[in-house]
C-alpha positions in Angstrom: 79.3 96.5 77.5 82.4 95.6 79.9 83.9 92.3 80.0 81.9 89.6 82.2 83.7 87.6 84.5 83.1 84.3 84.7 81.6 82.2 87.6 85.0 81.9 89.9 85.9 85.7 88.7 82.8 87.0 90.5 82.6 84.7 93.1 86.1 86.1 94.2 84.7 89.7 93.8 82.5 88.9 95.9 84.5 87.4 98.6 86.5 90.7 98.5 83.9 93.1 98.8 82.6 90.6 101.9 86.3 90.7 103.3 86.6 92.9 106.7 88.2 96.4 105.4 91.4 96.1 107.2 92.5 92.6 105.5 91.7 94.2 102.1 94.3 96.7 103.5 96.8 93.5 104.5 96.8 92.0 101.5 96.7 95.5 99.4 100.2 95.6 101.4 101.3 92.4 101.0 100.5 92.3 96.8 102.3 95.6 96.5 105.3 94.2 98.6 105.8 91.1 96.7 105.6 92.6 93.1 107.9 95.4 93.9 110.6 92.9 95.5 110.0 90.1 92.6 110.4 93.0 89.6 113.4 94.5 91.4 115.3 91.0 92.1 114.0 89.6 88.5 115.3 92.7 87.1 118.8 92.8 89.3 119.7 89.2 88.9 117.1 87.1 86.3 117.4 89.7 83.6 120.1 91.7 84.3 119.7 95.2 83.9 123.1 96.3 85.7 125.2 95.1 82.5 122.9 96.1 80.0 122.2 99.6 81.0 119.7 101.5 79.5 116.8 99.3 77.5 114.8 101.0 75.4 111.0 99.5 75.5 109.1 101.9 74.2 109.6 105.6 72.8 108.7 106.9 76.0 109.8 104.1 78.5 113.3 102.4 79.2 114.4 100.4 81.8 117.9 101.9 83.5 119.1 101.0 86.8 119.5 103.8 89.4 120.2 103.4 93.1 119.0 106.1 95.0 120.6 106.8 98.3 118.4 109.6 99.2 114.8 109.9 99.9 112.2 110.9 97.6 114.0 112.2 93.9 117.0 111.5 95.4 116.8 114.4 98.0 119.5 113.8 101.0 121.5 111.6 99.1 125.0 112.4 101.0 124.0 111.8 104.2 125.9 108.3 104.5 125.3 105.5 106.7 123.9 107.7 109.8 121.5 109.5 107.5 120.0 106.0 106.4 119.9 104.7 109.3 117.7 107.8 110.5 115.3 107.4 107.7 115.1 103.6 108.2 114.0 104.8 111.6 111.5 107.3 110.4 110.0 104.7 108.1 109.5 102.6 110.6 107.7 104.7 112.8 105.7 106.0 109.8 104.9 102.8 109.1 103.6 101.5 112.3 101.6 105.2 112.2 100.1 104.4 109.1 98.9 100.6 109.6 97.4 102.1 113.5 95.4 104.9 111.1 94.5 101.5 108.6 93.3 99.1 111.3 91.0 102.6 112.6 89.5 103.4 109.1 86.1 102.5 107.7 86.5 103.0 104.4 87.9 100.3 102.0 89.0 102.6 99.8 91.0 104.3 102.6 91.7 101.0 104.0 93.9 99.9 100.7 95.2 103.1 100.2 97.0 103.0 103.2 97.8 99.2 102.9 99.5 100.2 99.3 101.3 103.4 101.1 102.8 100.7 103.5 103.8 98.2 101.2 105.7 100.5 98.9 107.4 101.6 102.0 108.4 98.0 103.5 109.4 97.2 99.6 111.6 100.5 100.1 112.9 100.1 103.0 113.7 96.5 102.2 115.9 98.0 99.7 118.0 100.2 102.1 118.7 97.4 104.5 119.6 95.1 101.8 121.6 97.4 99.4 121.7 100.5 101.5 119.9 102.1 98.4 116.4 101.7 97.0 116.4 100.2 93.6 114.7 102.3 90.9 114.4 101.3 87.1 111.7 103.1 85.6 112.2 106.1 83.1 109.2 107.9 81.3 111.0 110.0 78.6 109.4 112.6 75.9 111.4 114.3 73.1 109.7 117.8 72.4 111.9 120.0 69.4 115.2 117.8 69.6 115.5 117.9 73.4 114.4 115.3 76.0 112.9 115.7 79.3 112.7 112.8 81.6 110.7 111.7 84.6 112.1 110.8 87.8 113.4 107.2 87.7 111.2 104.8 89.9 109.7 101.9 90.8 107.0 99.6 91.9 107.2 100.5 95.2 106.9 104.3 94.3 103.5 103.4 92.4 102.1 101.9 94.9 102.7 104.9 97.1 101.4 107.6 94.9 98.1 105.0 93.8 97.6 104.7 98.0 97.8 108.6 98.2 95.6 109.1 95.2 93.0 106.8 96.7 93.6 108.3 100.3 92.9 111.9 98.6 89.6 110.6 96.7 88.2 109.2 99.5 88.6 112.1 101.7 87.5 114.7 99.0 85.1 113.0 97.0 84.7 109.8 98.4 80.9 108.9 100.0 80.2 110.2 103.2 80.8 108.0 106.3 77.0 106.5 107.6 76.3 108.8 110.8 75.1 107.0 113.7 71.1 108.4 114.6 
């Protein structure tokens, strides 16, 4: 048997599950926002992980610095200042897209998906204005017969996207049917 929570635990569980579908979505946004700005600036000025390059954590993790001028792994990464402005402008529109489809679904699940997709891409996009990069610092590595094959560098920002798509794609393919008016 699971953990139990404890009086003010489940009293905040419930409080969520009572909250209206589209503030789960806010705050989904806003949570994912703020951890992937405090990581990146704790990690760009608190523990500085320009001047020590490459931390090992783990066997399989490190922590690395990379600035990626392009969009997703790194694609369209020479298209200077006009090219990121054009993206900045896409995002933007993509964003207000997305939180028109979030204030219109009826699904929670849905509902935070889409608030986690949007606060990945504000935290992104943040990034870009600020640095006219996006900052990315996690490496998943695996050594297989003396050669190693690493993952895309990423961030917080970047999990909160592909965790909003996943939930997005559950709730569309597996996810409980919508209640159909009589």
């Amino acid at each position: 048997m699971g953990p139990r929570l404890r009086g003010d635990d489940a009293s905040l569980c419930r409080e969520l599950m009572r909250m209206n579908p589209v503030r789960l979505g806010i705050l989904a946004a806003v949570i994912a926002l703020a951890l992937d700005q405090a990581t990146k600036l704790w990690l760009l000025y608190g523990f500085e992980l320009a001047r020590k390059g490459v931390v090992p954590v783990t066997s399989f993790f490190d922590l690395v610095l990379a600035w990626n001028t392009g969009i997703s792994y790194g694609w369209f990464a020479g298209q200077g200042p006009t090219g990121q402005m054009l993206m900045l402008a896409f995002k933007a529109v993509a964003i207000v897209a997305l939180a028109i489809w979030m204030a219109r679904s009826t699904t929670r699940l849905a509902t935070i998906g889409l608030g986690l997709i949007i606060g990945g891409a504000i935290g992104n996009a943040i990034d870009r204005l600020t640095y006219g990069a996006v900052v990315d610092f996690a490496l998943f590595h695996v050594e297989i017969a003396g050669k190693t094959y690493n993952w895309y560098v990423f961030n917080i920002a970047d999990v909160a996207i592909v965790v909003g798509v996943a939930a997005l794609l559950y709730d569309s393919l597996i996810g409980l049917p919508a209640a159909k008016a009589p």
